[in-house]
C-alpha positions in Angstrom: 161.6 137.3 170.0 163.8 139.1 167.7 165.7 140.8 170.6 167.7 138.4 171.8 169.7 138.0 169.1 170.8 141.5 169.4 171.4 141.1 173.4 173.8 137.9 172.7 175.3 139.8 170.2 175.9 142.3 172.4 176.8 140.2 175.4 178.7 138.3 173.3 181.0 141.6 172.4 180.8 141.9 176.8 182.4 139.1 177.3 185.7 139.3 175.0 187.2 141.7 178.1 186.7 138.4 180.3 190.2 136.4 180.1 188.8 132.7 180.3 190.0 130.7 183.6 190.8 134.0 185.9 188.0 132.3 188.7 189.8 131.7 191.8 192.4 134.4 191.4 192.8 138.1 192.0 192.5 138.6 188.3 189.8 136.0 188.6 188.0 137.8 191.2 188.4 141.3 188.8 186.9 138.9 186.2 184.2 137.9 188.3 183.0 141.2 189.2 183.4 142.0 185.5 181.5 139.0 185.0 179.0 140.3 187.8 178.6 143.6 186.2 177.7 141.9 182.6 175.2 139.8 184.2 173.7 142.0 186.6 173.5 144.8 182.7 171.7 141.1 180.9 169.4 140.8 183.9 168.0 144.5 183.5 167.8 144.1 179.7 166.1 140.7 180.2 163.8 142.1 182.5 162.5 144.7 180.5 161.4 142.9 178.2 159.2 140.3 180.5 161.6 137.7 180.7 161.6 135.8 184.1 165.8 135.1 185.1 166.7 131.8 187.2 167.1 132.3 191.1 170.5 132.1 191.3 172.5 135.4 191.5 176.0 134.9 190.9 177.2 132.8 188.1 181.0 131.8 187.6 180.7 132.3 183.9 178.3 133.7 181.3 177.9 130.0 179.5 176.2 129.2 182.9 174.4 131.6 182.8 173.1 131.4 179.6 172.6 128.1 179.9 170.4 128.4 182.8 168.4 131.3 181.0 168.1 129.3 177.4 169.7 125.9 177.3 168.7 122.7 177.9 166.9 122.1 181.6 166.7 126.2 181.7 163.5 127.7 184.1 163.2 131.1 182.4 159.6 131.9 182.1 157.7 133.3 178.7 159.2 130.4 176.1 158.9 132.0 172.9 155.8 130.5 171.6 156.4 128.1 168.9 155.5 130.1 165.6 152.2 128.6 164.6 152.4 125.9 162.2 150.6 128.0 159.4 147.0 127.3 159.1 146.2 124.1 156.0 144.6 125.1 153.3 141.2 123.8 153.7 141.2 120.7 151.1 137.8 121.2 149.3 135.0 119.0 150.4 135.1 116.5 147.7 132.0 116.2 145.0 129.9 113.3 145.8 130.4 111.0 143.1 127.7 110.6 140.8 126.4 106.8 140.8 127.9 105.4 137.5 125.0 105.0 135.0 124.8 101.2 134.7 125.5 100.4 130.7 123.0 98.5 129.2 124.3 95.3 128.5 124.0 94.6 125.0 121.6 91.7 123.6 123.9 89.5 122.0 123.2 89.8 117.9 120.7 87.1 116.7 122.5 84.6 114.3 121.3 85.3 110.7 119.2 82.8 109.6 120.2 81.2 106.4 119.0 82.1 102.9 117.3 79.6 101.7 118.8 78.6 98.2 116.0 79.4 96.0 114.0 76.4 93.8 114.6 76.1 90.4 112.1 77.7 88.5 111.0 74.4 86.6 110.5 74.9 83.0 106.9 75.5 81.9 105.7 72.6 79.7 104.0 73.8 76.5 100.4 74.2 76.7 98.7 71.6 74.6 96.6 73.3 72.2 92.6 72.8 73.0 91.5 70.5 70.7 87.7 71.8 69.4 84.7 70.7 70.7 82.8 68.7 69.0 79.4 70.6 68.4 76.9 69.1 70.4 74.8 66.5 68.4 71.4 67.6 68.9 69.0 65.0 70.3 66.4 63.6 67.9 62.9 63.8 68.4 61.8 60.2 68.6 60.2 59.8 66.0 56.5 57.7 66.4 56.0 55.0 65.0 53.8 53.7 62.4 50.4 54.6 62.7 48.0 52.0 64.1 45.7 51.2 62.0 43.7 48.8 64.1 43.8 51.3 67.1 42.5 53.9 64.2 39.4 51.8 63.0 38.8 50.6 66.3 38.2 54.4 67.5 35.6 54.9 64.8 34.0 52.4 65.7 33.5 54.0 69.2 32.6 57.1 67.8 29.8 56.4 65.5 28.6 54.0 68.9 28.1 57.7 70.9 26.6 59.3 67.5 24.0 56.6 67.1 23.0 57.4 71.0 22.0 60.5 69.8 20.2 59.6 66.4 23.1 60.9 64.1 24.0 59.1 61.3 27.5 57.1 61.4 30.6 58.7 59.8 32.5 57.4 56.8 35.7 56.5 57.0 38.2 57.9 53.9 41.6 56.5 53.2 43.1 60.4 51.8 41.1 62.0 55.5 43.0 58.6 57.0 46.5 59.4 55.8 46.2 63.3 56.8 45.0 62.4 60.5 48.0 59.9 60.5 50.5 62.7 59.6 48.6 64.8 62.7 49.1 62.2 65.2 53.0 62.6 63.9 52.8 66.3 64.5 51.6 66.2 67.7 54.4 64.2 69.2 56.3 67.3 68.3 54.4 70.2 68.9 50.9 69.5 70.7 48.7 72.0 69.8 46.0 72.6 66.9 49.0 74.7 65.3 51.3 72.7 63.0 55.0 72.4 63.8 55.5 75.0 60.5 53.1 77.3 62.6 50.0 76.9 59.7 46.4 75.7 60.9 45.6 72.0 61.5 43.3 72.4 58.0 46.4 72.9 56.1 47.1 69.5 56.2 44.1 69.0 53.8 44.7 70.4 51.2 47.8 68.7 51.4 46.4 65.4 50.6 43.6 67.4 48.3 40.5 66.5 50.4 38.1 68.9 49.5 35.6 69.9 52.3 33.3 72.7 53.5 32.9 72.0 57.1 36.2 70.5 59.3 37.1 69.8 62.8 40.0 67.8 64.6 40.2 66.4 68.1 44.1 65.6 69.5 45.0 63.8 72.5 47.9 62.4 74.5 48.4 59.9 77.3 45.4 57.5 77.2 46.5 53.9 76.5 43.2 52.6 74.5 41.0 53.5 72.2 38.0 53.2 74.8 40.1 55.6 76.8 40.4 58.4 74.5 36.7 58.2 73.2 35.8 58.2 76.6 38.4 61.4 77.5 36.9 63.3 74.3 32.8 62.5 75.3 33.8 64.0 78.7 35.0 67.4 77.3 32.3 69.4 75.8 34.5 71.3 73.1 35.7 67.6 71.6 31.9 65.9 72.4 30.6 69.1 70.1 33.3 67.6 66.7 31.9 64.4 67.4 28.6 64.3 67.9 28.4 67.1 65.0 25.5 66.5 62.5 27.0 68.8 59.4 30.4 66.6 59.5 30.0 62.8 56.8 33.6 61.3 56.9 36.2 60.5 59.5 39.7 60.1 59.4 42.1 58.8 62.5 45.4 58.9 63.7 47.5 56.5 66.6 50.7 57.3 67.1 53.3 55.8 70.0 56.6 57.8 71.3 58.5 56.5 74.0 55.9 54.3 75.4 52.6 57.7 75.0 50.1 57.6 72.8 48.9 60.3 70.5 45.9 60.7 69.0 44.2 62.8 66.0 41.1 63.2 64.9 40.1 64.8 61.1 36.2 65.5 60.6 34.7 67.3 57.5 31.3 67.5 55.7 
């Protein structure tokens, strides 16, 4: 409390009027009451302000007395409190620590691959220079052969055989009507048709060889190996049995021709 350093100051000032070492002597007994007094004032003092004194109630000096009230081993009652240790400053309550984001670890850098030196660009060779096509060598007609004369005859023989069945007179043969059938059979090998190869009529051919006539006919035909073969195809079509079983026709004239192993025949009639 902050009175009692004014009351040992002031008991303190008391005591200076009390020689030291008078106990046991008159002077020592004046002292003592002195002393008595002092105490007996302290006591009071002490007392009023709720301080609880020792038992004892004579002391032979002040120093005991003060002792007893606040020295070492002293009884008095109402210690001064302790001051109280001043309150700590509530440490604040610490963050929670955020979980450390966990760092990616890096993918290690792939090795760069190599360029690969590049080829030589190889020199281009020069382009030969086309040579020109040959122009395609047209294929040749084969030509016939020579007419067959004995295949020719033979045929009119045939003929004037089927005319005599029917009482017509026989047909004469003529060399000029002979040579213009031959050139027929030729035609035919080429174009087979009663249209020449120069696109004229079949009768063109005679006046070509200057055979005069005032009625004429032809027969053609292709395939038949003999001349019994092709008198017999002829007698079984009506349009070539009409030229040669014809009563206003007097001369004959027949062609054979052979072209790659066929036949071709022609047959000239006028009157």
């Amino acid at each position: 409390m902050s009175i009692f350093p004014s009351l040992l100051l002031s008991l303190a000032l008391s005591c200076q009027s009390v020689p030291a070492g008078c106990v046991g002597s008159q002077n020592g007994a004046n002292a003592n009451a002195v002393l008595e007094r002092h105490i007996a004032s302290l006591k009071d003092t002490l007392c009023s302000v709720g301080v609880q004194l020792p038992s004892k109630d004579k002391y032979a000096s002040l120093e005991k007395f003060l002792n007893d009230c606040f020295g070492e081993g002293g009884s008095c009652g109402n210690e001064a409190s302790p001051a109280p240790a001043p309150e700590a400053t509530p440490k604040p309550t610490p963050q929670p620590t955020a979980a450390p984001v966990p760092t990616a670890t890096p993918k290690p850098t792939a090795a760069p691959v190599p360029t690969a030196a590049p080829m030589p660009t190889a020199t281009p060779k020069p382009t030969a220079t086309p040579k020109p096509t040959a122009a395609p060598v047209p294929t040749a007609t084969p030509k016939p052969s020579q007419g067959n004369s004995s295949y020719a005859y033979e045929v009119i023989e045939l003929v004037n055989v089927e005319r005599a069945r029917y009482g017509l007179s026989a047909l004469s043969p003529d060399d000029t009507l002979m040579s213009a059938a031959d050139e027929r059979a030729a035609e035919i090998v080429r174009s087979f048709s009663h249209t020449r190869p120069n696109g004229s009529k079949f009768s063109t051919v005679l006046s070509e060889y200057g055979v005069s006539y005032r009625h004429a006919g032809e027969n053609i035909a292709y395939g038949q190996g003999s001349p019994s073969e092709v008198v017999n195809a002829w007698m079984n079509s009506s349009g070539h049995r009409a030229n040669i079983l014809n009563g206003s026709y007097t001369k004959i004239g027949v062609g054979c021709r052979k072209s790659g192993g066929t036949y071709y025949w022609s047959q000239l009639f006028t009157g």
